[in-house]
N, C-alpha and C positions, 0 to 999 in steps of 0.2 A: 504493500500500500504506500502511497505519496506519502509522503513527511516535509513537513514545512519546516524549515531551517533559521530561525531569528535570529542575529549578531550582527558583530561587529565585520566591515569588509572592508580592507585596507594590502594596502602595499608598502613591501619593505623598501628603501634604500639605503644601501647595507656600502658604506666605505673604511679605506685602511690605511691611515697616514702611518706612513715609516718612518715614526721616530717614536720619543716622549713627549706625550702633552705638559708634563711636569718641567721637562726643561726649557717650555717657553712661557712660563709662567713668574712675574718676580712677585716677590711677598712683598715690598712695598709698593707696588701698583695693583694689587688684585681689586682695588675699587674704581679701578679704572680700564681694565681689560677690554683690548679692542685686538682679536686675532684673528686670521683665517688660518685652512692649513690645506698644502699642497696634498691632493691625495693621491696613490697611485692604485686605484682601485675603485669600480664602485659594480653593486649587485643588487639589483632590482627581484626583487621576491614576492609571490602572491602569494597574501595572507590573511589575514581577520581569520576569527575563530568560527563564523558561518560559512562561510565557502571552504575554510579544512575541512569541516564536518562533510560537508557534501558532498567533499571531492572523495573522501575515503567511501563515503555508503555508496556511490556511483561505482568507485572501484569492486564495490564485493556485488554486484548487482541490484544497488535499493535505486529507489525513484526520490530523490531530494529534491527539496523545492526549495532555492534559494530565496530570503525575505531581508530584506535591509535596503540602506540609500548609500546613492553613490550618486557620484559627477557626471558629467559627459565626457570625460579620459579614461570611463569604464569600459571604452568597448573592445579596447583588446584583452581585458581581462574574463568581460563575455564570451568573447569566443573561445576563451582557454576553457574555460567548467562548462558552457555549452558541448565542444566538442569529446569532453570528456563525460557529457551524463546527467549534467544538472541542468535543471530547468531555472531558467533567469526570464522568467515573463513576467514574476511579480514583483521586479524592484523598483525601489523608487528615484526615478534620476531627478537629484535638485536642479534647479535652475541658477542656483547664486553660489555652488561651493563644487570644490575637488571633491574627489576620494580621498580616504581620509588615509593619513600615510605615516609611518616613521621612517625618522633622516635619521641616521646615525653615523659617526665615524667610531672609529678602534683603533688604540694605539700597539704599539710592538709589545708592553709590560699588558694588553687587555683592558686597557680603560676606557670606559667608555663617554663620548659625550653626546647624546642624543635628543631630538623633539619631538615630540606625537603630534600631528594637526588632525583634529577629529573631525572636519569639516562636513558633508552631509552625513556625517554620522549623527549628526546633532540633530537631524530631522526625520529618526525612525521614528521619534514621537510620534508623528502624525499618518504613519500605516495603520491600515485596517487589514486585520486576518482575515473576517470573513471572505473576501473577495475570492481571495487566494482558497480557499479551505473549499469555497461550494465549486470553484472549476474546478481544482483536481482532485477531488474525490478523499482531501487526506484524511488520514485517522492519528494525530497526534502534530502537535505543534512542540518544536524544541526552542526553549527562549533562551537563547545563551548571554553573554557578554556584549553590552550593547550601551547607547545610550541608556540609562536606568531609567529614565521616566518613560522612554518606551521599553522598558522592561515590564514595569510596574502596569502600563498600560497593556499591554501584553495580555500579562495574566488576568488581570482583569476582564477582557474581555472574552477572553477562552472561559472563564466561569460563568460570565453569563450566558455567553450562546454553548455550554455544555463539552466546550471543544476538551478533549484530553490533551493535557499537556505535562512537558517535566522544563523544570525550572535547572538553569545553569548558572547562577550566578560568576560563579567562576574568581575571576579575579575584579571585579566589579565591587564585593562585599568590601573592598576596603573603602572606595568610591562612596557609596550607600550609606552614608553618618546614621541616617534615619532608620530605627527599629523597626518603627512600624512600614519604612516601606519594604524592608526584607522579609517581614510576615507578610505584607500584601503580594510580593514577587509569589512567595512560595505555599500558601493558602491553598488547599486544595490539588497539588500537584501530583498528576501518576508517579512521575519520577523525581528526585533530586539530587542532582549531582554536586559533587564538591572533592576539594582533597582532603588530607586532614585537617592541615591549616586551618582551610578557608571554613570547616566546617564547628572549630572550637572558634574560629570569631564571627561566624552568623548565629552562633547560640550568646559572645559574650553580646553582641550587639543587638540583637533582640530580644536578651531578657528572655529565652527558653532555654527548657533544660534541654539531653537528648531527647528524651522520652515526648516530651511536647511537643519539638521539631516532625519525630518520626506522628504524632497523634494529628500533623495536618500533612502526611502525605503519605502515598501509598507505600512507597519504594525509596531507601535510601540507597546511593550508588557513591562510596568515597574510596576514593582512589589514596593507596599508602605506599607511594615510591618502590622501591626495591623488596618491598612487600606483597604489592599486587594488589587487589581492590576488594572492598567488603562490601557485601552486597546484607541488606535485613528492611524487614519490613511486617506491614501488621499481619499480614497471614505468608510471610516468607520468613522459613530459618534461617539463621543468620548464617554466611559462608563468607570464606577467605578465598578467593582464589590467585594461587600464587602466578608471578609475571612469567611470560614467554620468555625462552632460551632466545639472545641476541647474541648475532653475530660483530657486530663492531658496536661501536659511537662513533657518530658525527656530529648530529646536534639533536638537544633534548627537545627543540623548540615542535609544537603543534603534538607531541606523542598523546597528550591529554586528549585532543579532541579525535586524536586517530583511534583510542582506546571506546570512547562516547560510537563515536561513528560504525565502529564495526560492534559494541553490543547493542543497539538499538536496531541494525540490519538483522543480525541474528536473531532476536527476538519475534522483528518480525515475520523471519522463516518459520517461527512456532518455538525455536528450544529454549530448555530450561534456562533459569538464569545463570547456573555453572558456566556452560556452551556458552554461552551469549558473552560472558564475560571473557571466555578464552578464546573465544575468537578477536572479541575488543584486545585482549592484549599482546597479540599476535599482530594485529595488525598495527599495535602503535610499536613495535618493533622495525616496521617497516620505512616508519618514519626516525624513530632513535640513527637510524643506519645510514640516513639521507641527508642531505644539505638540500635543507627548501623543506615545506611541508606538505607542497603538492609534487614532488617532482618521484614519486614511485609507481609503477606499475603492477596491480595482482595477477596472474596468473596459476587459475587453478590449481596445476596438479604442486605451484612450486609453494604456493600457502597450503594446502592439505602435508604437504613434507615437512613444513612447518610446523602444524598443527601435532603431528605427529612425534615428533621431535619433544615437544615440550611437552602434551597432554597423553600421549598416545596415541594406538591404530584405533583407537574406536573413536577416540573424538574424530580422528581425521575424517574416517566412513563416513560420521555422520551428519560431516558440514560440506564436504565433497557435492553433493546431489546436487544444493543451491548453488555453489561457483559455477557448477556446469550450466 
C-alpha cells in the first residue's frame, strides 16, 4: 500500500579546505572575524530525512509518496527519486524560497563550520494530507523531521480525518521547547519512533513517564546504536533485535531512516515485527557502507545473503518472495 512520507527535503553541500581553521583565526580579533576559505573540494548530496525514507522503501519495493516543500531548483532532485520509485506529485513548490540546504566546509583536524537554510521548509505548515491520502489510496502517513508546526499540524489532522499515522520526531525534539506540542505531535500515533536519546528527552520535555508515552500510542520503535532497536507496545512483547552484520563504514549519516524505511516496507509485506525490524537493519547497513544516503542499490538475491548472514536461512526465505 502507498505510504505518505512527511519531512524534511534538502541538499547537502559538502566542502574541504586543506588546512586549519584554527590557524586562521587570532584570539585578539575573534570579535571581528571576516574570512573566506579556498576550498578544494565541494559535494553536493540529496538529503532530508523524507526523501531517504522513500528512497530506501522504493528500493525494497514499497510505493512512497513523497510530502514536503521545496523550490523550483527541485527539479533535478525530482527526477533522481522519480526515477528511482517515489512519487513527487504531492509536493509543494514555494514561490519565494530554495530548497532548503546545508553549506558546510571540513577542515584537515574534522572541524567543522556549517549553515542550515531551511527555506521552503518553512512552508510545510501549510500542506494538507488529505489531498494526497484520497488519490493514492495510502494506509498510513509517516511525519518525520520537518518544520514542527507542520508536524504538529500533521498529526492533527490525521486524527481527525482517522488517517493512521507514526510520528518521527527524530531530531526535531530538541527544536520542540513546547511539551504540549510533542504530546500533540505524538497523541494517538500507530507508531513512534525515536533513538534512545531522543526518547529520554521527549519524556523529560513533556512531562510523561514511559508508561504514558507508550499509553498514547500503539507501537514504540527506539533504535539503540550498536544494540539494534526495541521494539514494545500495548498488545506487543517487548523484543530487542540485534543490528545486521556490516561490512565497512563510510558514513553513519541517513542509517536511521534506512532502518525506519525498510521496517515499515516489511510490515507492510505482512511480517512480524522481528522480520520487519531485520530487514530495517539490514538495510540501514547498506547505507552505514555508502557515502550519500541515496547512493545504494538492493538487489535481491544480494540482500537475502545479507539477511542470511546476520539473521539466518529462514529469515532470508522469508523476505526473498517480496524482493522478487
Amino acid at each position: 500500500m502507498p505510504v505518505l512520507v512527511a519531512g524534511s527535503i534538502a541538499t547537502d553541500h559538502l566542502m574541504h579546505f586543506p588546512g586549519k581553521f584554527t590557524d586562521q583565526f587570532m584570539a585578539d580579533q575573534l570579535h571581528n572575524v571576516s574570512l573566506s576559505f579556498l576550498v578544494d573540494d565541494l559535494v553536493i548530496r540529496r538529503g532530508g530525512v523524507a526523501p531517504n525514507i522513500c528512497y530506501g522503501m522504493a528500493q525494497l519495493g514499497g510505493a512512497p509518496v513523497l510530502i514536503g516543500a521545496v523550490g523550483e531548483d527541485f527539479e533535478d532532485y525530482r527526477a533522481w527519486l522519480e526515477r528511482n520509485g517515489v512519487n513527487c506529485e504531492h509536493i509543494l513548490v514555494s514561490e519565494y524560497h530554495h530548497t532548503a540546504r546545508f553549506i558546510c566546509t571540513t577542515d584537515d583536524d574534522l572541524c567543522q563550520i556549517g549553515s542550515f537554510y531551511t527555506g521552503a521548509m518553512s512552508e510545510a505548515r501549510n500542506i494538507e494530507l488529505a489531498p494526497a491520502w484520497r488519490a493514492t489510496g495510502a494506509d498510513l502517513v509517516v511525519i518525520s523531521a520537518d518544520d514542527p508546526d507542520a508536524m504538529v499540524r500533521h498529526s492533527e489532522e490525521c486524527r481527525q480525518l482517522g488517517y493512521r499515522f507514526a510520528a518521527d520526531p527524530s531530531q526535531q525534539v530538541t527544536r520542540m521547547a513546547d511539551g504540549d506540542a510533542l504530546i500533540k505531535l505524538i497523541e494517538g500515533a500507530d507508531l513512534l519512533f525515536s533513538n534512545e536519546y531522543e526518547r529520554g528527552l521527549l519524556e523529560s520535555k513533556s512531562g510523561l513517564s514511559s508508561d504514558e508515552v507508550l499509553a498514547r500510542v500503539n507501537v514504540r520503535i527506539t533504535t539503540l546504536g550498536k544494540r539494534g532497536v526495541e521494539i514494545s507496545g500495548r498488545d506487543v512483547e517487548t523484543i530487542v533485535v540485534p543490528v545486521a552484520k556490516e561490512r565497512a563504514k563510510a558514513d553513519p549519516t541517513g542509517v536511521g531512516d534506512a532502518l525506519r524505511a525498510g521496517l515499515l516496507t516489511a510490515r507492510d509485506w505482512g511480517l512480524s515485527w522481528e522480520r520487519s525490524a531485520q530487514v530495517g537493519n539490514t538495510l540501514a547497513c547498506y547505507v552505514l557502507e555508502t557515502l550519500g544516503t541515496q547512493e545504494y542499490e538492493i538487489k535481491p538475491g544480494d540482500f537475502a545473503d545479507r539477511l542470511a548472514e546476520s539473521y539466518g536461512d529462514d529469515c532470508a526465505d522469508e523476505v526473498l518472495p517480496f524482493l522478487s
